[in-house]
N, C-alpha and C positions, 0 to 999 in steps of 0.2 A: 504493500500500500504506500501511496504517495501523500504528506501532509499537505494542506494548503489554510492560508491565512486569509479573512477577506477584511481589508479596512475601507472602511467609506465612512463620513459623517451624517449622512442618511440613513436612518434606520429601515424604510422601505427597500434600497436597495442593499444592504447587507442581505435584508431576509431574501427578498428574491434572488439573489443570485442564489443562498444558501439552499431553497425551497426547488426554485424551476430545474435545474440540474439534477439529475441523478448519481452525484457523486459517486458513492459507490459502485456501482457499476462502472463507473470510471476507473474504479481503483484508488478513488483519494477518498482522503479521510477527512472531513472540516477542524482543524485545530480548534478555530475560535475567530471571533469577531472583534474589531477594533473600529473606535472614534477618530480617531488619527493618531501622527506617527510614533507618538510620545508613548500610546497605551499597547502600540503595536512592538514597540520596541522591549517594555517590558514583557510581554507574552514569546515573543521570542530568544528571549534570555532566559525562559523555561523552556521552551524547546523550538529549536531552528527551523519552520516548516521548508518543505520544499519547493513551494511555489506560493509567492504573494500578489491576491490582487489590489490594486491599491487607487484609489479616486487620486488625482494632482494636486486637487484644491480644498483643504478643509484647516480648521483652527489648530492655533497652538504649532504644532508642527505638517509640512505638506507634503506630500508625496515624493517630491525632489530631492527635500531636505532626506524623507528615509529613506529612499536608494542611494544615496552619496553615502549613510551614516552604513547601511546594512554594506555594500561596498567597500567602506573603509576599513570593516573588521572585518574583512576578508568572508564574507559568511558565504554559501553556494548558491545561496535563495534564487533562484527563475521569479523578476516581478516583471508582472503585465498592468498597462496602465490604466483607469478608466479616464477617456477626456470625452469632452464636448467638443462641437466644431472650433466652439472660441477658442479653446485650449487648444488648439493643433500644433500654434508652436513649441508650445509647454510640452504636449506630447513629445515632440522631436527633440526638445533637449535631453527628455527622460531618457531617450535611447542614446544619445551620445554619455548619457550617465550611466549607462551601464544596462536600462530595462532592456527584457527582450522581446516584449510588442506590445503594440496598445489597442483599448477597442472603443468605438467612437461609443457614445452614447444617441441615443437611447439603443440599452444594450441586447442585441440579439444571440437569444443562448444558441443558436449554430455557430455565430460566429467568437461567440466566446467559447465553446467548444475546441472551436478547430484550433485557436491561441492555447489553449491548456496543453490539447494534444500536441500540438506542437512542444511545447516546453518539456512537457512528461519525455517525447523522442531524446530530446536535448538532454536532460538528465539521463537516461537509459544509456546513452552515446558514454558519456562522460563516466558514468560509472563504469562501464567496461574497459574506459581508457585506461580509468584507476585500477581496477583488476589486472588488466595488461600490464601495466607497470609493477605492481605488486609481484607479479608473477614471473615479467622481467629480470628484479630485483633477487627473487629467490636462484635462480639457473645462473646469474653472474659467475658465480666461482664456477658452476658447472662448462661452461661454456663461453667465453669473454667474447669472442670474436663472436659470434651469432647472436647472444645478446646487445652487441654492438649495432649488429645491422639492423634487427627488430627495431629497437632505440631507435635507431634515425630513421626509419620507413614511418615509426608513428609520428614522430614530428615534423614529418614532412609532409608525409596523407594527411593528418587530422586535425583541424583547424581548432579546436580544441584543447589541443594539446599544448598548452601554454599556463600548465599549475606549474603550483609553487615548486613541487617534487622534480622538475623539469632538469632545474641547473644541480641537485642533489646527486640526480641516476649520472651527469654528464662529465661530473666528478671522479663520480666510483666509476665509472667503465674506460677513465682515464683515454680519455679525449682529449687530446694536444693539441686544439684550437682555440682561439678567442673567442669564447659566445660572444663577448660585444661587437666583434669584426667576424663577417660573415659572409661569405660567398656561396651561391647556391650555382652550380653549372651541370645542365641538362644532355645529356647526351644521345640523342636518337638515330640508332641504323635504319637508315631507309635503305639501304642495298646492301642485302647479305653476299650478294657475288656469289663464288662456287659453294655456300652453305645456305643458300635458299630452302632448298626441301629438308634443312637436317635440322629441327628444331632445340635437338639434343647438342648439337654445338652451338648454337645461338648462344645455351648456359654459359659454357665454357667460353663463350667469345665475350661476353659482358667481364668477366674477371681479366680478361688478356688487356682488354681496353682499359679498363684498372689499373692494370699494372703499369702499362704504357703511360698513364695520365700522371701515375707517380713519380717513374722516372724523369720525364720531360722536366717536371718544376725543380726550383731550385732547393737546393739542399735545406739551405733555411729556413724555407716556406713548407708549414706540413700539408698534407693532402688525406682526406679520409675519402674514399669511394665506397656506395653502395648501391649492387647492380639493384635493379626493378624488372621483376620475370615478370611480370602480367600487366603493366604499365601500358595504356594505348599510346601514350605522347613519348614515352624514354625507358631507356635501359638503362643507362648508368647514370648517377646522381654523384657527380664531385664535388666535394666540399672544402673551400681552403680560406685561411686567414690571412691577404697575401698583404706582403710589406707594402707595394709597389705595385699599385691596382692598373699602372698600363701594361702590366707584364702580364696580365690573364688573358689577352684575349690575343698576344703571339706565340703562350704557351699552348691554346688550343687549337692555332692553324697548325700549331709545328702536330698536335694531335689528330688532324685529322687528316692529315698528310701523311702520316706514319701506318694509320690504320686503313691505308688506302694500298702503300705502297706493301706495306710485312704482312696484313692480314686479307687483305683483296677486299674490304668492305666501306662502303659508302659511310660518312657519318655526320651527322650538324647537332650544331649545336649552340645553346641556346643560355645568357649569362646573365644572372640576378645583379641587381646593386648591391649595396656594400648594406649590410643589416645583422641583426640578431639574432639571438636562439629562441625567445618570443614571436618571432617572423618570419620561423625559418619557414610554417608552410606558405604565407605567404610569399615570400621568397622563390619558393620552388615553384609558386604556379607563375609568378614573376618568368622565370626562366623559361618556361615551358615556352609562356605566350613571345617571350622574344625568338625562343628556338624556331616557331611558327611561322616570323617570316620568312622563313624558304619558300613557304605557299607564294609569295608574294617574289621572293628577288632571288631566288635559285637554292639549289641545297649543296649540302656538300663546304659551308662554309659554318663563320663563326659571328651569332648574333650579340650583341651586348645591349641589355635595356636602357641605359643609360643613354647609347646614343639613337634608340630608335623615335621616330616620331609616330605622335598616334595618330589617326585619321581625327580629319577634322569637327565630325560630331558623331560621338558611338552611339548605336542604340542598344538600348536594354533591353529589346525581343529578339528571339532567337531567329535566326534567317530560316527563312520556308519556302525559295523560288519564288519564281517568277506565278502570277495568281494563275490557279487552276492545273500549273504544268503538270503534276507530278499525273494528274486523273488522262490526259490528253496522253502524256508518254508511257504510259500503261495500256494506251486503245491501241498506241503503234505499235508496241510491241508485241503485241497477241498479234494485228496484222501483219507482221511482216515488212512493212510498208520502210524500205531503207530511204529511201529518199525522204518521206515523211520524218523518219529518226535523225537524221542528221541535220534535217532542219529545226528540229526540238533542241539537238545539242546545242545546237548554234543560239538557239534564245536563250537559252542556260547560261552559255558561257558568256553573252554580253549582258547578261543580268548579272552575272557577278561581276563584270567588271565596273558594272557603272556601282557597283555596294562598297567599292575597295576603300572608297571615302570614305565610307560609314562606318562600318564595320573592321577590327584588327582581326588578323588572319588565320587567328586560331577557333574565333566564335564564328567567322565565314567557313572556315574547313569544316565545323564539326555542324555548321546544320546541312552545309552540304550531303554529309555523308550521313545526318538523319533523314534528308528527303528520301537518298535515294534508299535508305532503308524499308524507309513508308510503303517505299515504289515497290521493291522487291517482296514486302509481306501482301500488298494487293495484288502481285505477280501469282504469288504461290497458293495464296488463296481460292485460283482459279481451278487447283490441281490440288484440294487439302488433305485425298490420300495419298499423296507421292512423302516419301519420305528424304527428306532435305539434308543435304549435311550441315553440320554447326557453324562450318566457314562460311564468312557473306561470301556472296557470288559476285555481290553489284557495291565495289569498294572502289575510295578514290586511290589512285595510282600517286607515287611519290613524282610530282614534277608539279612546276611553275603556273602559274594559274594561266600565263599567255601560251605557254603549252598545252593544256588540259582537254582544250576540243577532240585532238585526233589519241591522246591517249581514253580521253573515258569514254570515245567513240569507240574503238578498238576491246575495251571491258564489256561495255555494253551490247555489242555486237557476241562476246564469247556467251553469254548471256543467253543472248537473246536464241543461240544454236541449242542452248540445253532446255532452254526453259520450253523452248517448240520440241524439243524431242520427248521431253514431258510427257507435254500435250498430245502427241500422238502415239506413244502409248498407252495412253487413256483409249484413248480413239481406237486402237486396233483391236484394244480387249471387247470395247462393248459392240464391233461389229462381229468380233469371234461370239459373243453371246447370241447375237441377232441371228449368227447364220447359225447355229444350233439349235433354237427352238425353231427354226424353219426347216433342218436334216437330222432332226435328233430319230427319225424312224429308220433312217438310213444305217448302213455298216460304215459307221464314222471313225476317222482316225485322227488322232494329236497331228500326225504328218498333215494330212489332208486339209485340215482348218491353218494350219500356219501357212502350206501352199497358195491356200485358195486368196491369204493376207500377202503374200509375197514376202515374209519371215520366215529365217532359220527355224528348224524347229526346238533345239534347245534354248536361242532367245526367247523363242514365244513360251514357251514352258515353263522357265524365271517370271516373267513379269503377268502371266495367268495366275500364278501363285501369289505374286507380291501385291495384284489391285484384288484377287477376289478370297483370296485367302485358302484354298483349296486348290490341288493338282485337278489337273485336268479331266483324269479319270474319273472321281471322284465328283464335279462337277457334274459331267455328264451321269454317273447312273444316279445318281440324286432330282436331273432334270428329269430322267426319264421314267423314276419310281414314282416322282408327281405328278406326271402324264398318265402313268397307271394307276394310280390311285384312283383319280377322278374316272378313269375308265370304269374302273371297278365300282363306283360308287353312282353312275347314269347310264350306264348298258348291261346289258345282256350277253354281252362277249362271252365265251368260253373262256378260261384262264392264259391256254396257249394260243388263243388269239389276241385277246389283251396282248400278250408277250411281244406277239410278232410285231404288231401296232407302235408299242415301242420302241423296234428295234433290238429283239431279241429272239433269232430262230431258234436256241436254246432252251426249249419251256423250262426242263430242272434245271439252269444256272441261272434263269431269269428267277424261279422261285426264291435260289440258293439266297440272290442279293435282294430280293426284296425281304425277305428275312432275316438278315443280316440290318437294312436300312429301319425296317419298322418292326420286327423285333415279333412277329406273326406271319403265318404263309398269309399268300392274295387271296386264298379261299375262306382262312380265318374274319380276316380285313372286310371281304364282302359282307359275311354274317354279321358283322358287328354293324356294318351300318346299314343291315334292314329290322336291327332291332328296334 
């Protein structure tokens, strides 16, 4: 269970918020109620709730005054604000004070819902971090160097991750860098070269790059490296505290020239400003989004945030194409229509170039490659018994965005060969169905139906199995037992005429299998359904 505090100097809204909620079913527990921040501070110095909602404006002490105070001793409280529209500025200082959201009044229990829930995530996040760490803390002797890398993957993933315990663990796992000076350097293989298909040296390649990164710097500059296995934007994370910050970024051409020439792989890479161990995740998305303009001005080189410039007005929504595109290049590509597709890429690729303003090239690449995501589930949707592999099909390729036309023409087109062979496999199964309930009285054969489709017969055999679930054989005496059923159940046929009817001159092996399929002879079957 989660505590929660609610102060307002309203006594109506105390009660309802306490009343219209269903707390517990939430999981929280109502601590207690407060007039303002004076009465809520002593209830909290009996016990720390975990989340406070708190009005801006009330006597004695206000809302701002107790998040600065509950803040100052350090306490973990999640408080949510309540404001009126007048208060909206007040609102916004509270968050610069530390709150973690506010709810307008007059207050809607969905939308105060959704701010709890929220908070309760926040807390669950952060408890776990503390566990991690805990847990960290215990394996140190066990293991220095692995606890090392954990340590820095948390403080670079989890934005959170900036308690007090932070500079403690960074201590004991004896890390010879400056937390106050702090370089965060991204490193991503866009060209594995002759280790493309070998996932398993990819590993082994993130440590070689390591090494390389270490030697390159100068003696008295330390370097810690930690690769990233499942990273979409980076494999290795360098971190260094350097004397002589013009020296990072010809320490990392002399690296990516190295890793080009002794390991045969493409590499960029992407270099945070000068910051903290408080910052380091920010830091490291820092770096990332610098690493990114390769999208933009080639890869294979070495970005520094410091000197990149940002597009002249960012937006806050994710990029989605050009309107309507993705529904239009989803009709093309079921048609076939190549002329039509390349005239789609081409509206793609001069929509993004007129966004380059807008948008930096990291949040352009990544909605890019959620459109085409989108594209490819409404693709496969078309075909939702085909079984997919886990790899996208429909990925952006590593190059230049004034390149991008004939490369994700070229993906798109690979695509588009599978996604139609799909499709007609579908297609050949359910005319293999058609023409069976149309020759099932016939002496039919597996060969005879894949001829009559112009398929191998072991292709066709594989994929009879894989869309209807059942070999081929199997299929058919189960069509043909249901054809005699209903015989058996609106004629007057003799047994070994039924048989024949089916497609069976064998009257005892016709019996054998329908005995075997329904579990009584066809003479049983008939009595039964003139009872």
């Amino acid at each position: 269970m989660y505590s929660l505090l609610i102060v307002d100097d309203e006594r109506w809204v105390r009660q309802g918020l306490r009343s219209t909620i269903d707390w517990e079913a939430e999981g929280i527990e109502v601590l207690g109620e407060a007039e303002d921040g004076e009465e809520a501070l002593k209830l909290i110095q009996v016990q720390t709730p975990d989340i406070i909602i708190t009005d801006i404006k009330m006597p004695r002490m206000d809302g701002l005054t107790l998040i600065e105070t509950v803040k100052n001793r350090n306490l973990p409280s999640k408080i949510i604000i309540i404001s009126g529209y007048s208060d909206f500025s007040s609102a916004q200082m509270a968050l610069r004070y530390g709150a973690s959201d506010y709810v307008l009044k007059p207050i809607e229990e969905t939308q105060m819902l959704d701010v709890v829930r929220k908070c309760v995530s926040q807390i669950k996040h952060e408890n776990e971090d503390h566990r991690q760490f805990v847990r960290m803390s215990e394996r140190i002797r066990e293991s220095l160097p692995l606890a090392r890398q954990r340590y820095l993957e948390t403080l670079l993933m989890n934005e959170s991750a900036s308690n007090h315990y932070l500079r403690t663990l960074w201590d004991r796992l004896n890390i010879q860098l400056d937390p106050n000076r702090l370089k965060v350097i991204c490193v991503k293989v866009y060209d594995w070269g002759p280790h493309s298909n070998n996932p398993k040296e990819h590993y082994l390649l993130r440590y070689a790059i390591g090494n390389i990164a270490k030697g390159i710097g100068k003696a008295e500059e330390k370097t810690i490296t930690c690769p990233l296995d499942y990273h979409e934007d980076t494999d290795l994370v360098i971190l260094q505290s350097p004397f002589n910050e013009g020296d990072c970024e010809s320490e990392q051409e002399s690296l990516v020239e190295v890793c080009r020439r002794c390991l045969g792989i493409g590499i960029n890479v992407g270099i945070s400003k000068l910051s903290e161990i408080a910052n380091l995740h920010a830091s490291f998305q820092e770096a990332v989004h610098a690493g990114a303009y390769a999208f933009y001005d080639g890869y294979g080189r070495v970005y520094e945030a410091e000197r990149l410039e940002q597009p002249q007005s960012l937006q806050v929504q994710e990029y989605t194409g050009p309107n309507g595109w993705d529904n239009r290049f989803v009709h093309v590509v079921k048609l076939g229509d190549d002329t039509a597709l390349s005239e789609l890429i081409d509206e793609l690729i001069a929509h993004l170039q007129t966004c380059r303003q807008k948008y930096p090239p990291h949040q352009l690449r990544n909605g890019l490659a959620t459109l085409l995501y989108e594209v490819e589930k409404k693709l496969e949707s078309s075909h939702p018994s085909e079984q997919y592999s886990s790899r996208k099909r429909l990925f952006i390729p590593y190059c230049t965005l004034s390149e991008m036309k004939d490369e994700l023409l070229m993906v798109v087109r690979q695509y588009q060969h599978v996604h139609n062979a799909c499709g007609n496999r579908k297609r050949s199964i359910e005319l293999a169905i058609q023409y069976l309930e149309v020759h099932y009285t016939e002496p039919i054969t597996m060969n005879r139906v894949a001829s009559h489709l112009f398929l191998n017969p072991s292709y066709f055999s594989k994929i009879f199995h894989e869309k209807t679930g059942e070999t081929f054989s199997k299929y058919l005496i189960r069509l043909r037992m249901e054809k005699a059923k209903n015989l058996l159940k609106v004629s007057t046929l003799k047994i070994y005429e039924v048989a024949e009817q089916v497609g069976y001159q064998d009257f005892r092996h016709f019996v054998k299998l329908f005995k075997d399929q329904e579990g009584m002879t066809p003479a049983q079957y008939r009595d039964l359904g003139e009872l």
